[in-house]
N, C-alpha and C positions, 0 to 999 in steps of 0.2 A: 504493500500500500504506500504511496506517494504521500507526502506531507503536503501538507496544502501554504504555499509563500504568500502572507498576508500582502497586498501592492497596499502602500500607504500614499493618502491620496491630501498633499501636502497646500494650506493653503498658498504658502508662499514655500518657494523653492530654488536656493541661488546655487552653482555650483562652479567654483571652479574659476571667480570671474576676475580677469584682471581692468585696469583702466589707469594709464597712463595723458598725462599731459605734457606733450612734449617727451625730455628726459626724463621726467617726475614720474615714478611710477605709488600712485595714489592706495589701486588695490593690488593686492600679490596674491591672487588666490584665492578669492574666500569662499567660504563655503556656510549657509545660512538656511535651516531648515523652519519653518513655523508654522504647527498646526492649527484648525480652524477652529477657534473659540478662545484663544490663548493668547497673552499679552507678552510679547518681548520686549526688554529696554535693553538696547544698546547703549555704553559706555564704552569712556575710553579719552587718553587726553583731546586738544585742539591738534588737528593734523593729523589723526590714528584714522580720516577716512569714511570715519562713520556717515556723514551726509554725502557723502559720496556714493557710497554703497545703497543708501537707500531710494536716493536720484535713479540707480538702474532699475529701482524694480519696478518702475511706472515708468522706464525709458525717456526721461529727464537724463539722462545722460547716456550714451550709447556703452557697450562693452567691449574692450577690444579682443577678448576671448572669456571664455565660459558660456553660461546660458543662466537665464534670470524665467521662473514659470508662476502663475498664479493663478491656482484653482486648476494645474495642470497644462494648461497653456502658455507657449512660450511666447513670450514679453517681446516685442519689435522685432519679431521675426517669423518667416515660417520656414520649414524647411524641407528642400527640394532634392532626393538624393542625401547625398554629405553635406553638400552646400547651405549656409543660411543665406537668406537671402531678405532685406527691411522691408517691415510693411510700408505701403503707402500713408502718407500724413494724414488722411481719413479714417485707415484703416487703427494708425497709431492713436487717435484722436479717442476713438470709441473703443480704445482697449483701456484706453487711459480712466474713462468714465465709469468701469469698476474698481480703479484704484483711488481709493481716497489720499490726500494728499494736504497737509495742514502746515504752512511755514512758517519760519523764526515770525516773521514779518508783516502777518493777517494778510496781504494783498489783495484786499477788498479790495472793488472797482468804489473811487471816489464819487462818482458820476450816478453811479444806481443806490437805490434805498436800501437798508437790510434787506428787506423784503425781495428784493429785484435780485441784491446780491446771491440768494440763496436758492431763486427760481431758475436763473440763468442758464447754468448749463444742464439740469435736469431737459430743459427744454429745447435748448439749443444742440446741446451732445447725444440729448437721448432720444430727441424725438419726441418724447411726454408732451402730452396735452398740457397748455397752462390750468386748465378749469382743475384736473386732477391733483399738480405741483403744488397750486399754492395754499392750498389748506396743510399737504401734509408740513408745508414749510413755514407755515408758522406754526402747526403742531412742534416740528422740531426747535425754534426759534425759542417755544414756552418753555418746552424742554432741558434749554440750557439755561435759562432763566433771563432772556433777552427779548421776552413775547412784548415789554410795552415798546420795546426800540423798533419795531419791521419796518415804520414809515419814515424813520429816520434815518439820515445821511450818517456814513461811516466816520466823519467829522466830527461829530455829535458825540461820540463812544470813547470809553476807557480803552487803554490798550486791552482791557480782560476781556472787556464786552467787546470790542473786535475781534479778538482771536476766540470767544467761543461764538460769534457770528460763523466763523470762517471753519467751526467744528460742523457748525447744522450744515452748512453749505456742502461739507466733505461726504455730510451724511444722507444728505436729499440727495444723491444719486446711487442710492443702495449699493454701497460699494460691498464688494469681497473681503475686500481689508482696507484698513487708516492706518497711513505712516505720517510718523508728527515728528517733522525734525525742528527737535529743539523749542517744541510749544510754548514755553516760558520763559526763553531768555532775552527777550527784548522789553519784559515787562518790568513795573516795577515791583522790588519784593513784597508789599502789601496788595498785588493784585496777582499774585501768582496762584495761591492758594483756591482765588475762585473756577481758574482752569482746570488743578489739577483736582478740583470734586467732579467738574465734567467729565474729565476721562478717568475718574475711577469710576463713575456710573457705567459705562461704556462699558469698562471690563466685568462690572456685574453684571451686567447686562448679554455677556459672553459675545462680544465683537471680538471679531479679528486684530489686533493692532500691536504693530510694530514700532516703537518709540526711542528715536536718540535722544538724550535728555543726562545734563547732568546733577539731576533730582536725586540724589544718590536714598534718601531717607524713601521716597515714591515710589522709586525703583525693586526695592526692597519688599515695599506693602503690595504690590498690584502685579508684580511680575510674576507671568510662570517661568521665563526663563532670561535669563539675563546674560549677556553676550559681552566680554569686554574686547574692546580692537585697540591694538597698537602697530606703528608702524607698518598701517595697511591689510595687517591681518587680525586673525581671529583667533589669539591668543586663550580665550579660556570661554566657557560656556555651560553651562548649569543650572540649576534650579538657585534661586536667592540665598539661599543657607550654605548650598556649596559653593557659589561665587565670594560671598562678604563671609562667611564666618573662615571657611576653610579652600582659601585659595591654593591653586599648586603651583601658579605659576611667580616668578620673584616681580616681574612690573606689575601685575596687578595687586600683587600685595603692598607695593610700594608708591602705586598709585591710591590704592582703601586709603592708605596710611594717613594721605593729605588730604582726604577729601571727606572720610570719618567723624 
């Protein structure tokens, strides 16, 4: 009798991917599994790569070898024979519109209302009816706790209340997974706090989300698995108790050290 090989069916799936700028070689390799319902936070110093790596998996940045898949398909590419070969800019556009994507920086549109902001590419990327969009987008707006702000200009908001605009907005296109690089660090620290109860609702909520972030105390509470990168790779990886309490590797210990 044959054993039967479980295929495990990864929501995010990086293997292998290098990416160089120039002489600069940024990733060396990495390798980044994450299943669906589960929260990773990537750490790791400035320069170890990490918003790097995460730019590939929504093809913000291209790979110069590896392969990057989400929900089993591969990321800015199909492939033909051996050969990969990029999707087209439409084709990239609407792969994109399952990957949620939330920056340092809110990059709301200044020109559209919350409300506008969060309808936008449901409708324009997905096709969505607006009659349908915009209830569920202020459902999600209440959500984060920015339901009386919809008709207001992004002008008008905290940095907090921009970047959890910029949470519903990731959210109203039903993405497969949310990657958050760096969700709180343009804020200031008495408005950081109201972010990160958004995305720990998230992860109670059992979303997909992969988070660079150097929350080191948040990373701890909400992680299932915690990933530290240095110098382009992927130096250590584990559940939160084996990364911070019982590191093996000598820079991640040496990095807790200061950041503890």
């Amino acid at each position: 009798m044959t054993a039967e090989i479980e295929t495990v069916r990864y929501a995010v799936e990086v293997r292998g991917v290098h990416k160089s700028y120039g002489a600069l070689e940024v990733l060396k390799g990495v390798d980044l599994t994450v299943r669906p319902g589960e929260v990773t936070a990537v750490l790791g110093p400035s320069g170890s790569g990490k918003s790097t790596l995460l730019r590939t998996v929504n093809h913000l940045e291209k790979v110069d070898a590896g392969s990057v898949r989400v929900d089993g398909a591969l990321v800015g590419y199909r492939r033909r024979g051996r050969k990969l070969h990029e999707l087209t800019p439409k084709e990239i556009r609407r792969q994109r519109s399952q990957i949620g994507f939330v920056f340092q920086n809110f990059t709301l549109f200044p020109h559209l209302t919350v409300l506008e902001n969060v309808v936008e590419a449901p409708v324009s990327a997905q096709r969505r009816p607006r009659s349908e969009v915009e209830p569920e987008a202020l459902a999600l707006l209440s959500r984060v706790g920015v339901g009386d702000k919809a008709h207001d200009y992004p002008r008008r908001l905290s940095g907090g209340q921009q970047q959890r605009v910029a949470i519903a907005r990731a959210l109203a296109l039903r993405p497969k997974v949310i990657l958050f690089d760096e969700p709180t660090s343009a804020l200031d620290p008495e408005l950081v706090g109201e972010v990160l109860d958004v995305i720990r609702g998230l992860a109670a909520d059992g979303a997909t989300l992969v988070i660079v972030t150097h929350e080191v105390g948040f990373a701890r509470e909400v992680a299932d698995t915690v990933v530290f990168m240095d110098g382009g790779v992927v130096l250590e990886q584990g559940s939160p108790v084996e990364v911070f309490d019982t590191p093996t590797h000598s820079r991640t210990r040496e990095f807790l050290s200061r950041v503890l």
